[in-house]
Chimera marker file (.cmm) of the C-alpha trace (Angstrom):
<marker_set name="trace">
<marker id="1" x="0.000" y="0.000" z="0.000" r="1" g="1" b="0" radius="0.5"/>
<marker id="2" x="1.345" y="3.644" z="-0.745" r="1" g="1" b="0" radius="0.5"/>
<marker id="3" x="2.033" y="5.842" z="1.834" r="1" g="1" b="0" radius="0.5"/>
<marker id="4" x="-0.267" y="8.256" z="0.945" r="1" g="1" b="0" radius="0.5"/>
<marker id="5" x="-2.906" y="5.950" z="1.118" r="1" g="1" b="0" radius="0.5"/>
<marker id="6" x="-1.756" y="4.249" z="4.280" r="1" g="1" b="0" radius="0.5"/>
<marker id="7" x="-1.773" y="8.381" z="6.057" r="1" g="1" b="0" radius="0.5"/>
<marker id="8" x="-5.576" y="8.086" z="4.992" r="1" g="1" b="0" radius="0.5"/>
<marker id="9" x="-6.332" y="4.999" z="6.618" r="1" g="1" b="0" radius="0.5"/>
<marker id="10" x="-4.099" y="6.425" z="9.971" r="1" g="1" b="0" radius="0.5"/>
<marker id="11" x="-5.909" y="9.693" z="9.702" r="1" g="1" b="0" radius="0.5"/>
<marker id="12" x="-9.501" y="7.363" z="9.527" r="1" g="1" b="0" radius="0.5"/>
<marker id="13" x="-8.910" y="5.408" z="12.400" r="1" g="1" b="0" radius="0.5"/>
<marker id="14" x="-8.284" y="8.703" z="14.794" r="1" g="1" b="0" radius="0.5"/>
<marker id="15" x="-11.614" y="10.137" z="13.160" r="1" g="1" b="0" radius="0.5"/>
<marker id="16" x="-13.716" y="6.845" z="13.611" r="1" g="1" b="0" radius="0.5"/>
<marker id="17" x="-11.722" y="6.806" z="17.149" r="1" g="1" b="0" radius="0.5"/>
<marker id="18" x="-13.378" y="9.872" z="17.905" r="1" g="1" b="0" radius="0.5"/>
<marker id="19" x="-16.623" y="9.803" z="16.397" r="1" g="1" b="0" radius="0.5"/>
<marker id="20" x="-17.161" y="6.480" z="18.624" r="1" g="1" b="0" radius="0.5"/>
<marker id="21" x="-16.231" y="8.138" z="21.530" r="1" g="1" b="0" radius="0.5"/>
<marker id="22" x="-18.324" y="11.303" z="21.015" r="1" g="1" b="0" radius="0.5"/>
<marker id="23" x="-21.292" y="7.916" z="19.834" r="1" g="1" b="0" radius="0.5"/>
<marker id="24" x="-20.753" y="6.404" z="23.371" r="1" g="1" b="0" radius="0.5"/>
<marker id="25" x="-21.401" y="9.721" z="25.148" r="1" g="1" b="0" radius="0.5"/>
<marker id="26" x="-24.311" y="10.620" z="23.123" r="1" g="1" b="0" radius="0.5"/>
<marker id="27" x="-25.687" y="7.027" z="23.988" r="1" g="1" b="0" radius="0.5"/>
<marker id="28" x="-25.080" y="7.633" z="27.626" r="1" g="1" b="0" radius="0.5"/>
<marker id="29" x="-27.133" y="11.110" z="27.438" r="1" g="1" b="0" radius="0.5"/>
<marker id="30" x="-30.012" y="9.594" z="25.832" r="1" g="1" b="0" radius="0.5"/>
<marker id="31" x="-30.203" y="6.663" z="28.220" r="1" g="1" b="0" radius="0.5"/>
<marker id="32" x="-30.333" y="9.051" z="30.730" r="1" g="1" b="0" radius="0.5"/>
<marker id="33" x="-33.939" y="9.946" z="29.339" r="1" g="1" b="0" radius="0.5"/>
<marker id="34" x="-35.246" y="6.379" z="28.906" r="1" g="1" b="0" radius="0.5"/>
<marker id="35" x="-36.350" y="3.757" z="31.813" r="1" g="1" b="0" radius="0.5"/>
<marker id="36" x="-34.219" y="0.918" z="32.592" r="1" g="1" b="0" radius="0.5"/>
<marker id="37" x="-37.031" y="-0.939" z="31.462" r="1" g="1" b="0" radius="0.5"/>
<marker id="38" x="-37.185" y="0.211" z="28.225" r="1" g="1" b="0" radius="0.5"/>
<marker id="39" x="-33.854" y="0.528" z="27.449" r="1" g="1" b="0" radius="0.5"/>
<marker id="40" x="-33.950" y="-3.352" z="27.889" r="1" g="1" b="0" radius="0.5"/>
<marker id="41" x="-36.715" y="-3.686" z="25.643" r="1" g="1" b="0" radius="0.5"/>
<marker id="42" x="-35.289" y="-1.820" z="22.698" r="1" g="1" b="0" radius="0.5"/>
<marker id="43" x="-32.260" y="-3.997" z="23.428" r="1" g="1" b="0" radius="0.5"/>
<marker id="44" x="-34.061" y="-7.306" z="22.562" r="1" g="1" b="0" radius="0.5"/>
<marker id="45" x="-35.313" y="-5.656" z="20.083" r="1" g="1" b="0" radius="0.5"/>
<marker id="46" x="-32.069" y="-3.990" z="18.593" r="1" g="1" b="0" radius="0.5"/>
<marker id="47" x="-30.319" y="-7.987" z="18.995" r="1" g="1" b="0" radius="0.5"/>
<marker id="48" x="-33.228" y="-9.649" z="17.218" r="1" g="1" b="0" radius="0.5"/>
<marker id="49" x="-34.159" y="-11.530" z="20.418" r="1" g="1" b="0" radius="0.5"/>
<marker id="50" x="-37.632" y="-11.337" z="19.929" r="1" g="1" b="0" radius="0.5"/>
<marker id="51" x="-40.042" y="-12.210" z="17.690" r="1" g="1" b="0" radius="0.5"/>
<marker id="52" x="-41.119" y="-10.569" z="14.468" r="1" g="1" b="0" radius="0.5"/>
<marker id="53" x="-44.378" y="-10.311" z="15.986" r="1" g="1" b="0" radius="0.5"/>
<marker id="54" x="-42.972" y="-8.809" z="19.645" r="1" g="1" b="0" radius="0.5"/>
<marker id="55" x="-40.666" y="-6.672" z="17.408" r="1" g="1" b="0" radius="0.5"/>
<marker id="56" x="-43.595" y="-5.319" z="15.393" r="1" g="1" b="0" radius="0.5"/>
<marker id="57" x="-45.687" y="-4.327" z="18.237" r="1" g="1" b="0" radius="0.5"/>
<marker id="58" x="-42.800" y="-2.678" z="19.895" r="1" g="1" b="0" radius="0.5"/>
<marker id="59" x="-42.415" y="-0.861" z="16.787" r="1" g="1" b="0" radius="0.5"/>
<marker id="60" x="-45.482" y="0.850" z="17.223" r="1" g="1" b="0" radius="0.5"/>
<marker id="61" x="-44.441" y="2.219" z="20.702" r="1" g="1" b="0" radius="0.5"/>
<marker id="62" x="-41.200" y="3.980" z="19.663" r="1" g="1" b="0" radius="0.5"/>
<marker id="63" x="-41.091" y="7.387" z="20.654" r="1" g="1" b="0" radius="0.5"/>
<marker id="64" x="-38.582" y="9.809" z="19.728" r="1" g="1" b="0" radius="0.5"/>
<marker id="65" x="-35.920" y="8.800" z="22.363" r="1" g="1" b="0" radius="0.5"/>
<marker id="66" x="-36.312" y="5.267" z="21.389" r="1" g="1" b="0" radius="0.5"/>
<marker id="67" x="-35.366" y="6.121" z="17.982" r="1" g="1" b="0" radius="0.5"/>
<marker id="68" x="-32.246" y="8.271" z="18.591" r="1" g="1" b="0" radius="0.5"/>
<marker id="69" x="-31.016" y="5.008" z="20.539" r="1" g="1" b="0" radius="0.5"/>
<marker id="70" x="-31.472" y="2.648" z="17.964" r="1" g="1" b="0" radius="0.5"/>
<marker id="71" x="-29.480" y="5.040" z="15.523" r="1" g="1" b="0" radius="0.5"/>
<marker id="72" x="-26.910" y="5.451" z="17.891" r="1" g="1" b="0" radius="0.5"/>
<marker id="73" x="-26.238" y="1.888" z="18.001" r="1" g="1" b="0" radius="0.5"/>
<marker id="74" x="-26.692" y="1.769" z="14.553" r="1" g="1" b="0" radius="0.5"/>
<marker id="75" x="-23.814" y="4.741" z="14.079" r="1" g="1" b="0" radius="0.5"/>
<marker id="76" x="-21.961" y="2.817" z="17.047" r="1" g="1" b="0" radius="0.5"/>
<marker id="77" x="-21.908" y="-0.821" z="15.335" r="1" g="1" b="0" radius="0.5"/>
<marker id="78" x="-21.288" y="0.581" z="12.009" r="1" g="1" b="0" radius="0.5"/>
<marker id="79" x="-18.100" y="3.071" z="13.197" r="1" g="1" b="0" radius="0.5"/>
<marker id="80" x="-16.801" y="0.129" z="15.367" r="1" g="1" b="0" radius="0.5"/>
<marker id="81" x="-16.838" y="-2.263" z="12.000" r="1" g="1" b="0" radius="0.5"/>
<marker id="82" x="-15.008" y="0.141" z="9.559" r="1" g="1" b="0" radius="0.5"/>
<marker id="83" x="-12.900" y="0.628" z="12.643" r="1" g="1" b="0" radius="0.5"/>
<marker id="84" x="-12.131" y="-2.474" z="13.100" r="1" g="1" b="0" radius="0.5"/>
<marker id="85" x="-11.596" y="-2.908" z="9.009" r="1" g="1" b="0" radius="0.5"/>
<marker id="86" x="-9.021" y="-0.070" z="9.093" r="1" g="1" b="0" radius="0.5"/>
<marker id="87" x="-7.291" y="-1.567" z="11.965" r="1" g="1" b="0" radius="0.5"/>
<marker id="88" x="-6.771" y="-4.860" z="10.188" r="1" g="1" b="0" radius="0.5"/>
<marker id="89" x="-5.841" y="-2.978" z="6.819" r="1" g="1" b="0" radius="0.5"/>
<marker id="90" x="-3.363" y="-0.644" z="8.901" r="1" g="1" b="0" radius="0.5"/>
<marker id="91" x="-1.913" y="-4.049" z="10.635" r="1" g="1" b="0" radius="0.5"/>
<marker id="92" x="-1.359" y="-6.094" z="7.257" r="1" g="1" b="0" radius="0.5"/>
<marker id="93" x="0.427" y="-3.065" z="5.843" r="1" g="1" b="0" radius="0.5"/>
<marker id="94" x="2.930" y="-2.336" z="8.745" r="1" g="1" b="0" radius="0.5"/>
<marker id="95" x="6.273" y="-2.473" z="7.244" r="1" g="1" b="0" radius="0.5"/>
<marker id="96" x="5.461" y="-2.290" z="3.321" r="1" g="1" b="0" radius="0.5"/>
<marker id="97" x="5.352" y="0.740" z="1.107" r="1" g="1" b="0" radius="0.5"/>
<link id1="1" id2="2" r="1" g="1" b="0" radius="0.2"/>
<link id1="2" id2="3" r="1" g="1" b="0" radius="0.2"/>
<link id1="3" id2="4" r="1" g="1" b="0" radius="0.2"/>
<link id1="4" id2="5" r="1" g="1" b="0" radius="0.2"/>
<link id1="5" id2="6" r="1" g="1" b="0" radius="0.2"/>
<link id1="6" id2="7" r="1" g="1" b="0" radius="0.2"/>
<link id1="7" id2="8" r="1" g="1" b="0" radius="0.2"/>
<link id1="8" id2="9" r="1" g="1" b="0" radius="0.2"/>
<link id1="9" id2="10" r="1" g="1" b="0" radius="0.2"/>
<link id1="10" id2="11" r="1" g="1" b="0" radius="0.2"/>
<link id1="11" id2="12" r="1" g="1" b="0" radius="0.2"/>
<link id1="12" id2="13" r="1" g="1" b="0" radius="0.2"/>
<link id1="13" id2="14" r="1" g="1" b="0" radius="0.2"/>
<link id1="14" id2="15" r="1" g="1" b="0" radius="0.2"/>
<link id1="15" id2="16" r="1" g="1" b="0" radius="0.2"/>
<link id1="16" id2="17" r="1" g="1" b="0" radius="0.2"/>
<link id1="17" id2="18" r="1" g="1" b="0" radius="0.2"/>
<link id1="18" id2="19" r="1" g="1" b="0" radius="0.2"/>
<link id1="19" id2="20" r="1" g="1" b="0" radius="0.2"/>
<link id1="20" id2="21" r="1" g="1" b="0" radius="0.2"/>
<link id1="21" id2="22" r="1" g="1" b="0" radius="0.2"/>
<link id1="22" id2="23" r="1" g="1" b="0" radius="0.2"/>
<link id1="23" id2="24" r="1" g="1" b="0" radius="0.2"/>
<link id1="24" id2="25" r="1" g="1" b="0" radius="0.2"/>
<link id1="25" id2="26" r="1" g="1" b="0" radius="0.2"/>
<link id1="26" id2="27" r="1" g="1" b="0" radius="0.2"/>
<link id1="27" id2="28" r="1" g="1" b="0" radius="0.2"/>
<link id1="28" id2="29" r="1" g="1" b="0" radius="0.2"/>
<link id1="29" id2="30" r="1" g="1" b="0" radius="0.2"/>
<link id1="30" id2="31" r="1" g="1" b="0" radius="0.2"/>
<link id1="31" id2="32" r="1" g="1" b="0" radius="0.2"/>
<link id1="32" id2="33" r="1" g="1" b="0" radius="0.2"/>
<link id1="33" id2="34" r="1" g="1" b="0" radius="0.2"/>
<link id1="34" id2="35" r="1" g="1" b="0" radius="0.2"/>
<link id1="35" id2="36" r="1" g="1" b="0" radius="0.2"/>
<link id1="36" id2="37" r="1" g="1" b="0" radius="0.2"/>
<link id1="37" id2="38" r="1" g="1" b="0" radius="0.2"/>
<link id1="38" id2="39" r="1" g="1" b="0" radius="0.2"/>
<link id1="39" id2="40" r="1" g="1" b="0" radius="0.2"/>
<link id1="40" id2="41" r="1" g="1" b="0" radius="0.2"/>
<link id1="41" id2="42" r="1" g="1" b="0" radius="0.2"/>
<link id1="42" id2="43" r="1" g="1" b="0" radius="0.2"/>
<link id1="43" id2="44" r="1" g="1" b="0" radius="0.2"/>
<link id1="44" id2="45" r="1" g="1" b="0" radius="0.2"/>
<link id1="45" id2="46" r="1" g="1" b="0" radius="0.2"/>
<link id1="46" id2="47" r="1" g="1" b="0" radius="0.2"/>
<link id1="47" id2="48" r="1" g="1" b="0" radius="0.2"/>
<link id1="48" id2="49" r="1" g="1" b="0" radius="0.2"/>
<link id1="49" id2="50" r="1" g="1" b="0" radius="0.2"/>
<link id1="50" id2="51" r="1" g="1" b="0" radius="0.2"/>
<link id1="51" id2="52" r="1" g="1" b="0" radius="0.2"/>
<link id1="52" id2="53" r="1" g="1" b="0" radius="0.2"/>
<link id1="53" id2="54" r="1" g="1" b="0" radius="0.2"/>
<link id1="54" id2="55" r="1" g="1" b="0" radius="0.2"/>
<link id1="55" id2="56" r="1" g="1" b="0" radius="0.2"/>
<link id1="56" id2="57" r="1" g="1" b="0" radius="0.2"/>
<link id1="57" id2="58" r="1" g="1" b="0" radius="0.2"/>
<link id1="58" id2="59" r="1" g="1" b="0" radius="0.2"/>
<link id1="59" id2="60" r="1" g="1" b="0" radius="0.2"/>
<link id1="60" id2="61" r="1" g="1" b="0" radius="0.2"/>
<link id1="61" id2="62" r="1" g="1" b="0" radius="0.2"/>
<link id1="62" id2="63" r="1" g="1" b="0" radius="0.2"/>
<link id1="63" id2="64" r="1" g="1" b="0" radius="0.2"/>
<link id1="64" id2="65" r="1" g="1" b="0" radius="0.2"/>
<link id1="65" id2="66" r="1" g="1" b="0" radius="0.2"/>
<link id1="66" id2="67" r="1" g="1" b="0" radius="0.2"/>
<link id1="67" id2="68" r="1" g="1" b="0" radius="0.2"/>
<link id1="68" id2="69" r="1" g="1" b="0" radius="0.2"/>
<link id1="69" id2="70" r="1" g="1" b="0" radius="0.2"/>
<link id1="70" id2="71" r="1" g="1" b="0" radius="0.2"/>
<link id1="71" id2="72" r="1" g="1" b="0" radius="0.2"/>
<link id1="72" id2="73" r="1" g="1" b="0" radius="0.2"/>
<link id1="73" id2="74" r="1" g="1" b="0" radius="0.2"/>
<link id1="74" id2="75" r="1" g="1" b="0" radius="0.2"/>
<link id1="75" id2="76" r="1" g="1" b="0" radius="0.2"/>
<link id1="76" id2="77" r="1" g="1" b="0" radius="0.2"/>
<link id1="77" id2="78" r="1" g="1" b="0" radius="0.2"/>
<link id1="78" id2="79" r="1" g="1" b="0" radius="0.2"/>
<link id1="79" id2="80" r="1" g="1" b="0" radius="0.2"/>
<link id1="80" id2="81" r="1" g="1" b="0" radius="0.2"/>
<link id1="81" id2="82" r="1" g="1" b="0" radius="0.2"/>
<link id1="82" id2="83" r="1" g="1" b="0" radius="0.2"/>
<link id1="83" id2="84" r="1" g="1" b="0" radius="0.2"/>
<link id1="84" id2="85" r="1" g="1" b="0" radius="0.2"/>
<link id1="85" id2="86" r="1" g="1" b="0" radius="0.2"/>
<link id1="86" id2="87" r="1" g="1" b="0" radius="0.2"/>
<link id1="87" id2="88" r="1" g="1" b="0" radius="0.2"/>
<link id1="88" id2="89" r="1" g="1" b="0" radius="0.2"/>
<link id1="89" id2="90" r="1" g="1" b="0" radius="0.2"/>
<link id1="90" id2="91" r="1" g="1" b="0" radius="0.2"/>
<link id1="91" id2="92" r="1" g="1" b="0" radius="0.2"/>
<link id1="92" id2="93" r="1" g="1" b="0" radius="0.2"/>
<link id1="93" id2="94" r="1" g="1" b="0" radius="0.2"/>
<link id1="94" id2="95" r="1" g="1" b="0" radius="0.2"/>
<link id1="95" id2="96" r="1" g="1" b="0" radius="0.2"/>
<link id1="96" id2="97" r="1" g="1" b="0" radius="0.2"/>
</marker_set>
């Protein structure tokens, strides 16, 4: 891999590094506004624990908090995966030019 290129994917990795950081304290923040309870609930629901019928009806009950959360995870899982991509991509090309 060039240099140039490999920069890039070292410059990524400190953005995603931060934008999961700034992901985990917006998740905290919104928790803060949502029941135990619920927070569970959206949980199962997030993981695919429950059924398609469970996860319908819950579907219905979303409010605006419950929404942010999901995306957040969302945002969270997919920054933690390219993360984790650039990581690997940065580690094979240690060494080479």
């Amino acid at each position: 891999m060039k240099k140039a290129d490999l920069d890039f994917v070292n410059e990524m990795v400190v953005q995603l590094d931060l934008s999961i950081a700034s992901l985990i304290e917006d998740e905290k923040r919104i928790k803060e506004k949502i029941s135990e309870d619920r927070i569970e609930e959206l949980r199962e629901y997030w993981l695919m624990e429950i059924t398609e019928e469970e996860s319908q009806e819950l579907k219905t009950t979303f409010d605006h908090w419950d929404k942010i959360l999901i995306r957040t995870w969302a945002h969270l899982r997919r920054s933690h995966d390219t993360r984790a991509k650039a990581g690997q991509t940065v580690m094979k090309n240690q060494g080479t030019d």
